[in-house]
C-alpha positions as CSV (number, residue, x, y, z in Angstrom):
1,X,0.0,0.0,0.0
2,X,1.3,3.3,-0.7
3,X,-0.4,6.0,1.9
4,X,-4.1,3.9,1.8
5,X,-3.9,3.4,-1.9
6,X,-3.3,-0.2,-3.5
7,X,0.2,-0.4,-4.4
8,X,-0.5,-2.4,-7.5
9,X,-2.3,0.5,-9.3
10,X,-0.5,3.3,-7.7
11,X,2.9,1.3,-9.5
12,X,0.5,0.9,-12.7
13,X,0.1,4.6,-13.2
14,X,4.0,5.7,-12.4
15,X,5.8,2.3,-14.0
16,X,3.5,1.2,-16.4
17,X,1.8,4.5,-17.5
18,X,4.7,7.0,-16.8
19,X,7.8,5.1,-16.7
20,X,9.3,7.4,-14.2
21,X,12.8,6.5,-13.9
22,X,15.3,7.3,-10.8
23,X,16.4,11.4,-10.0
24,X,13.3,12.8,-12.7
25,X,11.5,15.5,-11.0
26,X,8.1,14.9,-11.9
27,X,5.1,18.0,-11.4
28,X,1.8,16.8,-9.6
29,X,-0.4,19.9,-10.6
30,X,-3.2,20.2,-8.0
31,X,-5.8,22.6,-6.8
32,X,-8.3,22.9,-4.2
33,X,-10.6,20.1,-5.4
34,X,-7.6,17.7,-5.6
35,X,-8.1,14.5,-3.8
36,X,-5.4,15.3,-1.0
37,X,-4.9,11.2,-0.4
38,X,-4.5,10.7,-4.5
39,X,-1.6,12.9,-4.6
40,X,0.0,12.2,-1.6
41,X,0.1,8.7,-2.3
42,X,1.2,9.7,-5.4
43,X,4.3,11.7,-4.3
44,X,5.1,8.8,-1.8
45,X,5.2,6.7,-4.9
46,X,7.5,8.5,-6.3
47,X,9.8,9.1,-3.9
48,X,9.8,5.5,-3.1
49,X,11.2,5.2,-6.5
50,X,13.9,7.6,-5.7
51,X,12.3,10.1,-8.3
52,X,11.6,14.0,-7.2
53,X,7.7,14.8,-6.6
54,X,7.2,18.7,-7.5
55,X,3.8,19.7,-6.0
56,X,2.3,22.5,-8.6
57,X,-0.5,24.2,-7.1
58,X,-3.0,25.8,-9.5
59,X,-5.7,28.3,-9.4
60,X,-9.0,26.2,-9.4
61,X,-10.8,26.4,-12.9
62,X,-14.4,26.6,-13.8
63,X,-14.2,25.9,-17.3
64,X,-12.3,22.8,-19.0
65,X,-9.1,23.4,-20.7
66,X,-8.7,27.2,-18.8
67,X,-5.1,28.4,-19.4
68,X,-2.8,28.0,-16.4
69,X,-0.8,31.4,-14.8
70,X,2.3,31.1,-16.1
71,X,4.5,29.9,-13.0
72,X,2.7,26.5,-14.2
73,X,3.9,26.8,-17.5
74,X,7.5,27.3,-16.2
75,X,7.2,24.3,-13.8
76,X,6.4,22.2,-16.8
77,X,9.1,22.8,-18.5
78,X,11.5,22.9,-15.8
79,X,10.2,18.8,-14.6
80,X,10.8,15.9,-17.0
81,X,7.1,14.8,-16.4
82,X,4.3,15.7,-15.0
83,X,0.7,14.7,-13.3
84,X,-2.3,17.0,-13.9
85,X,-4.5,16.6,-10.4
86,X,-6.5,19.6,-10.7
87,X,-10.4,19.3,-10.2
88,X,-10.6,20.4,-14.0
89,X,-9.2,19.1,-16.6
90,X,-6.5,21.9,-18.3
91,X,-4.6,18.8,-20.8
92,X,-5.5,20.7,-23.7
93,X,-3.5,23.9,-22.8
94,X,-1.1,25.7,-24.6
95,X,1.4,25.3,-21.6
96,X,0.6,21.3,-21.6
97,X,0.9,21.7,-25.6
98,X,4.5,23.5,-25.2
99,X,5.9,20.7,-22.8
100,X,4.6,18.0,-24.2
101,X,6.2,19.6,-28.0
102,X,9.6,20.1,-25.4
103,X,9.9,16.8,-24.7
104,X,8.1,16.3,-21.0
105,X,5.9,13.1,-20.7
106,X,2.3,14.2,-19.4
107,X,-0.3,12.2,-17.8
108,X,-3.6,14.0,-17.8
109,X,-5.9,13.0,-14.6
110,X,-8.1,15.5,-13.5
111,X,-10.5,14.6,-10.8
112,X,-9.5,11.0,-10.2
113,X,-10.2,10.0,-6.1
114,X,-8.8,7.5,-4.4
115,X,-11.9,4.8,-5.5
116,X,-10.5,5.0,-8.7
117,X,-7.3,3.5,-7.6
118,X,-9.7,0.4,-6.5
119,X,-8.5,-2.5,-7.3
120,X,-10.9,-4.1,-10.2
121,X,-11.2,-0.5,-11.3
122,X,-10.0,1.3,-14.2
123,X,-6.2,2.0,-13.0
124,X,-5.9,-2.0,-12.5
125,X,-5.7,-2.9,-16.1
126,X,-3.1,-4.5,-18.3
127,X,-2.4,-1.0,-20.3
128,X,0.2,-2.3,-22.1
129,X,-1.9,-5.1,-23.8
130,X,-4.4,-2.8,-24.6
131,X,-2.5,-0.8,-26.8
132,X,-2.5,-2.8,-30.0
133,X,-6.4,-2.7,-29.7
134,X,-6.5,1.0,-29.0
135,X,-3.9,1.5,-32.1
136,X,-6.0,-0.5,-34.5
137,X,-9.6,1.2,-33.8
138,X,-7.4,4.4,-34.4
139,X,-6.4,2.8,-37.8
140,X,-10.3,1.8,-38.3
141,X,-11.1,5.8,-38.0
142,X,-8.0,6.7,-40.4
143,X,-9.0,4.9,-43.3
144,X,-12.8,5.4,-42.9
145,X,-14.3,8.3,-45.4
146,X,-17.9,8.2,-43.5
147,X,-19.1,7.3,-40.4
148,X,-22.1,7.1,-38.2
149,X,-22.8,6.7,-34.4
150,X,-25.7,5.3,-32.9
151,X,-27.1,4.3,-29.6
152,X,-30.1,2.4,-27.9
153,X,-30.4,5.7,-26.7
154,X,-31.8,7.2,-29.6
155,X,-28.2,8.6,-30.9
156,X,-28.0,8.9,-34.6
157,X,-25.1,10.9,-35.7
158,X,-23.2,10.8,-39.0
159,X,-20.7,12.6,-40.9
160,X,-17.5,12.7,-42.8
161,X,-13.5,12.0,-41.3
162,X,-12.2,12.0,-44.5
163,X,-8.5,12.8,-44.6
164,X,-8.4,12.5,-40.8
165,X,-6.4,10.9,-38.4
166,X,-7.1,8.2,-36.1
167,X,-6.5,9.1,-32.4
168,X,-5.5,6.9,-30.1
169,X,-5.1,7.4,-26.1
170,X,-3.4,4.2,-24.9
171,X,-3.0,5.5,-21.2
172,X,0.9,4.7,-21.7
173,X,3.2,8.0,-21.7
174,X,7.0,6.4,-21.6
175,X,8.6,8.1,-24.5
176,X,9.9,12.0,-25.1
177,X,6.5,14.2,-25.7
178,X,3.9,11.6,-24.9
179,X,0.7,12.8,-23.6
180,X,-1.8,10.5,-22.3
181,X,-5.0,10.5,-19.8
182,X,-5.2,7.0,-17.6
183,X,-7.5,5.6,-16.7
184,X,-9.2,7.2,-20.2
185,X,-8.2,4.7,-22.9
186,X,-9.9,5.9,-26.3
187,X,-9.6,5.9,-30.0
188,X,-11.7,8.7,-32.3
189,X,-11.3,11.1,-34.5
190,X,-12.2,15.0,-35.0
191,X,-15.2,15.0,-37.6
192,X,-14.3,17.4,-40.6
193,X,-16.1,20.5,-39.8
194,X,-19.6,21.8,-40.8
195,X,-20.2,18.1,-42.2
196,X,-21.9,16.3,-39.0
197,X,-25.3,15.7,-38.5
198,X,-28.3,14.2,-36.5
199,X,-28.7,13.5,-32.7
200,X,-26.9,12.4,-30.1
201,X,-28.4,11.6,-26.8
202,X,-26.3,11.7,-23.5
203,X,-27.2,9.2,-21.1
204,X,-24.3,9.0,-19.4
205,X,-22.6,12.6,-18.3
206,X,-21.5,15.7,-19.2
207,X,-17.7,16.1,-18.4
208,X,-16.4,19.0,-15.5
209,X,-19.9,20.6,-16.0
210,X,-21.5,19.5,-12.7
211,X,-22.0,16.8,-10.9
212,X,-22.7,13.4,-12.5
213,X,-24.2,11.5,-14.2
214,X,-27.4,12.3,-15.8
215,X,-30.5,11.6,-14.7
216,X,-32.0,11.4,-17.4
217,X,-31.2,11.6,-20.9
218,X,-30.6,14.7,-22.7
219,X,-31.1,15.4,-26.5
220,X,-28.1,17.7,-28.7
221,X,-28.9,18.5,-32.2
222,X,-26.6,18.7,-34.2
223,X,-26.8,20.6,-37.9
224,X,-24.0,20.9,-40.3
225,X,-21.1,20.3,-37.6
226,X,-22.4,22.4,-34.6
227,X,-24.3,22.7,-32.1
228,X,-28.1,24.0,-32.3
229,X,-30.3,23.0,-29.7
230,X,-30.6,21.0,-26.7
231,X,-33.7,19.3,-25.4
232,X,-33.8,17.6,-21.5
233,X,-32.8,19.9,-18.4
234,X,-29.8,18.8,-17.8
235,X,-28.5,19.6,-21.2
236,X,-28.1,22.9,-19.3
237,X,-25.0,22.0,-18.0
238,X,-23.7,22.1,-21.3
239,X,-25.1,25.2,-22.3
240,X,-24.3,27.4,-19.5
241,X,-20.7,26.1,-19.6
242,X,-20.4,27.0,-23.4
243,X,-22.4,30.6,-22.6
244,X,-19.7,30.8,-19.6
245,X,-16.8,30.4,-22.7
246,X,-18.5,33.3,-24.3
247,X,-17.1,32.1,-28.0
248,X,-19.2,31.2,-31.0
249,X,-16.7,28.8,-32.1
250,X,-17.8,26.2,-28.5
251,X,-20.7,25.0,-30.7
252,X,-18.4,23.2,-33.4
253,X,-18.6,19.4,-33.1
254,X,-15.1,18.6,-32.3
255,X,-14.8,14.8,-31.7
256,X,-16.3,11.8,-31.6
257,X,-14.8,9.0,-29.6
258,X,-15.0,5.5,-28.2
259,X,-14.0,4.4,-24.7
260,X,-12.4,1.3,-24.0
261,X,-11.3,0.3,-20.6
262,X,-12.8,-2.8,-19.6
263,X,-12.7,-1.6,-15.8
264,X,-14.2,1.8,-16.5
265,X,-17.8,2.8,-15.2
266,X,-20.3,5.4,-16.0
267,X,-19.7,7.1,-12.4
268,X,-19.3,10.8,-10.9
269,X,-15.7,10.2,-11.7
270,X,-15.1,12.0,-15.3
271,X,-12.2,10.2,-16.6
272,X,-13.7,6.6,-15.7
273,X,-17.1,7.8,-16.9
274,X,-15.5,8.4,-20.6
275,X,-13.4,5.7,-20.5
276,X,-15.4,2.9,-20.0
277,X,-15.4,0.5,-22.8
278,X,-18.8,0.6,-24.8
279,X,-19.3,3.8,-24.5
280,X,-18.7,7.0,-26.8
281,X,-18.4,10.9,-26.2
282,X,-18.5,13.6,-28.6
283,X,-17.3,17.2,-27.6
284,X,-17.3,20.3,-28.3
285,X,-15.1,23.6,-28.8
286,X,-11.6,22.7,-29.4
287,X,-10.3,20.6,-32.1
288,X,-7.1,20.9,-32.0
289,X,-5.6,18.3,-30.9
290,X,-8.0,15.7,-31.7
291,X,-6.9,16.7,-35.5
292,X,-9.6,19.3,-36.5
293,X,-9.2,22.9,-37.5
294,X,-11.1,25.0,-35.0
295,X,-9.3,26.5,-32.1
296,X,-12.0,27.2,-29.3
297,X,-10.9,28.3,-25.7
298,X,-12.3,25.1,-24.1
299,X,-12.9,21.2,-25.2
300,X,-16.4,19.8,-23.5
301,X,-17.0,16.2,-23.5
302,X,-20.4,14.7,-23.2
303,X,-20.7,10.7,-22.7
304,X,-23.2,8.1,-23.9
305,X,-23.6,4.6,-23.3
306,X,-23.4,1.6,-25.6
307,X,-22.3,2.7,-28.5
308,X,-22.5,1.3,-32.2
309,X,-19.7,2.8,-34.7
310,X,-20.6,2.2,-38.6
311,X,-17.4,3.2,-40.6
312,X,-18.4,3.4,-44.7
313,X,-21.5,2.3,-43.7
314,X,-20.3,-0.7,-41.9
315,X,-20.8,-1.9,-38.1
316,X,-17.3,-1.6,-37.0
317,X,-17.1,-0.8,-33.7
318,X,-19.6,-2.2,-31.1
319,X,-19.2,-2.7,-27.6
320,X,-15.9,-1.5,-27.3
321,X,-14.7,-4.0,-30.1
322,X,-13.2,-3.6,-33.5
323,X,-15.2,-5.9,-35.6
324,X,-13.8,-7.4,-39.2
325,X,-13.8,-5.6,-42.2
């Protein structure tokens, strides 16, 4: 046990995720909604493995994706690695952007607790053998021209990802520059913009935007690649959080992805919510670095459940599982 948390996952995220090696100074960036016993154990992990903990403290963000101050930016670069804590996810910053491009390893974990370092959970998972799998989905999305996402739901959405790549977030940051987000294992594309359409209904959560998950389902319509009305109560979540952003550009549809760890849940925990295998998320805003054109301020996820991928018009990915041509 390292400070209350299983050892076996607390040596799965810093071995087997990060590969921290002996001396590296790695930053645990945390704010005041960090859980206090996630990074302490974490820091006791490392220290254990004679590597340097840097504890990073950060203003505490409203909106996903906020720019740190610029003292964070500088501890980035001055660690080898790092570990984003913080209550809301930041990962798609221009100061994570400019480590990650400097060489720094980055594990993006906003909002885990210590129950997600359960064992049977989503951080006690073979990463490494899930990587092939995760690799070939992202291949799947790479050579499709068309696809469509459905749900029992009632989500039917469907566009083009022509000419796009296939993403693929194996939870497994070793090398120079690697960015992942365990326990988030994924594979999905960015849509090409203004040539989505349908609806997709969220019956699972909407990502840093309140407490989760839904209650009941909500209804986003989607028309020519954005955004354009909302149906259920809860979709308000998502709708003051883009009005909070204050930029038109938050309505572009940005991604659309599938999760696939076979430990994940659809819980109040964000990253296990979208990682859990079967499921999908689209988001909106930023689409960057999902391989998309639009450069919003923020990136919003929003999760359903069971998930059916057609690629070219084909079922390819159901359940989690890449299907034959």
């Amino acid at each position: 046990m390292s400070d209350a948390l299983p050892e076996q996952t607390v040596a799965r995220v810093l071995e087997t995720c990060l590969g921290v090696r002996t001396d590296e100074r790695v930053a645990l960036l945390y704010d005041g909604g960090t859980d206090a016993l996630v990074l302490h154990a974490l820091a006791a992990g490392l220290e254990a493995r004679r590597a340097v903990p840097v504890l990073v403290p950060v203003p505490q963000a409203v909106v996903p994706g906020t720019e740190p101050p610029a003292d964070v930016a500088q501890a980035l670069l001055a660690a080898d690695a790092a570990i984003e804590l913080t209550s809301v996810f930041i990962g798609s910053s221009r100061a994570r952007q400019e480590a990650t491009a400097q060489g720094r390893r980055y594990l993006a974990m906003p909002a885990v607790v210590a129950d997600t370092f359960r064992l049977g959970g989503p951080y006690d998972v073979d990463f490494d053998a899930l990587v092939p799998v995760t690799q070939r989905l992202a291949a799947a999305w790479e050579a499709a021209g068309e696809y469509r996402i459905v749900s029992p739901g009632g989500t039917d959405l469907r566009g083009s990802v022509q000419g796009r790549r296939g993403r693929a977030l194996t939870g497994v940051a070793r090398n120079p520059g690697d960015y992942m987000a365990p326990p988030d294992i994924e594979s999905g594309t960015a849509p090409v913009e203004g040539s989505s359409n349908g609806v997709v209904v969220i019956d699972g959560d909407f990502l840093f935007m309140g407490q989760g998950p839904v209650r009941e389902p909500v209804a986003l319509h989607v028309r020519d690649g954005a955004l354009v009305a909302v149906e259920g109560p809860e979709g308000a979540r998502l709708e003051e959080m883009i009005a909070r952003v204050g930029d038109p550009r938050m309505t572009n549809l940005a991604e659309v992805s599938v999760g696939l760890n076979p430990q994940g849940s659809v819980c109040g925990v964000p990253m296990e919510t979208e990682a859990t295998k079967g499921s999908a998320h689209v988001a909106f805003g930023n689409s960057i670095a999902y391989g998309g054109t639009v450069d919003a301020p923020a990136h919003l996820d929003c999760v359903m459940r069971d998930a059916t991928v057609l690629l070219d018009g084909v079922p390819r990915i159901v359940g989690g599982d890449l299907l034959p041509d």
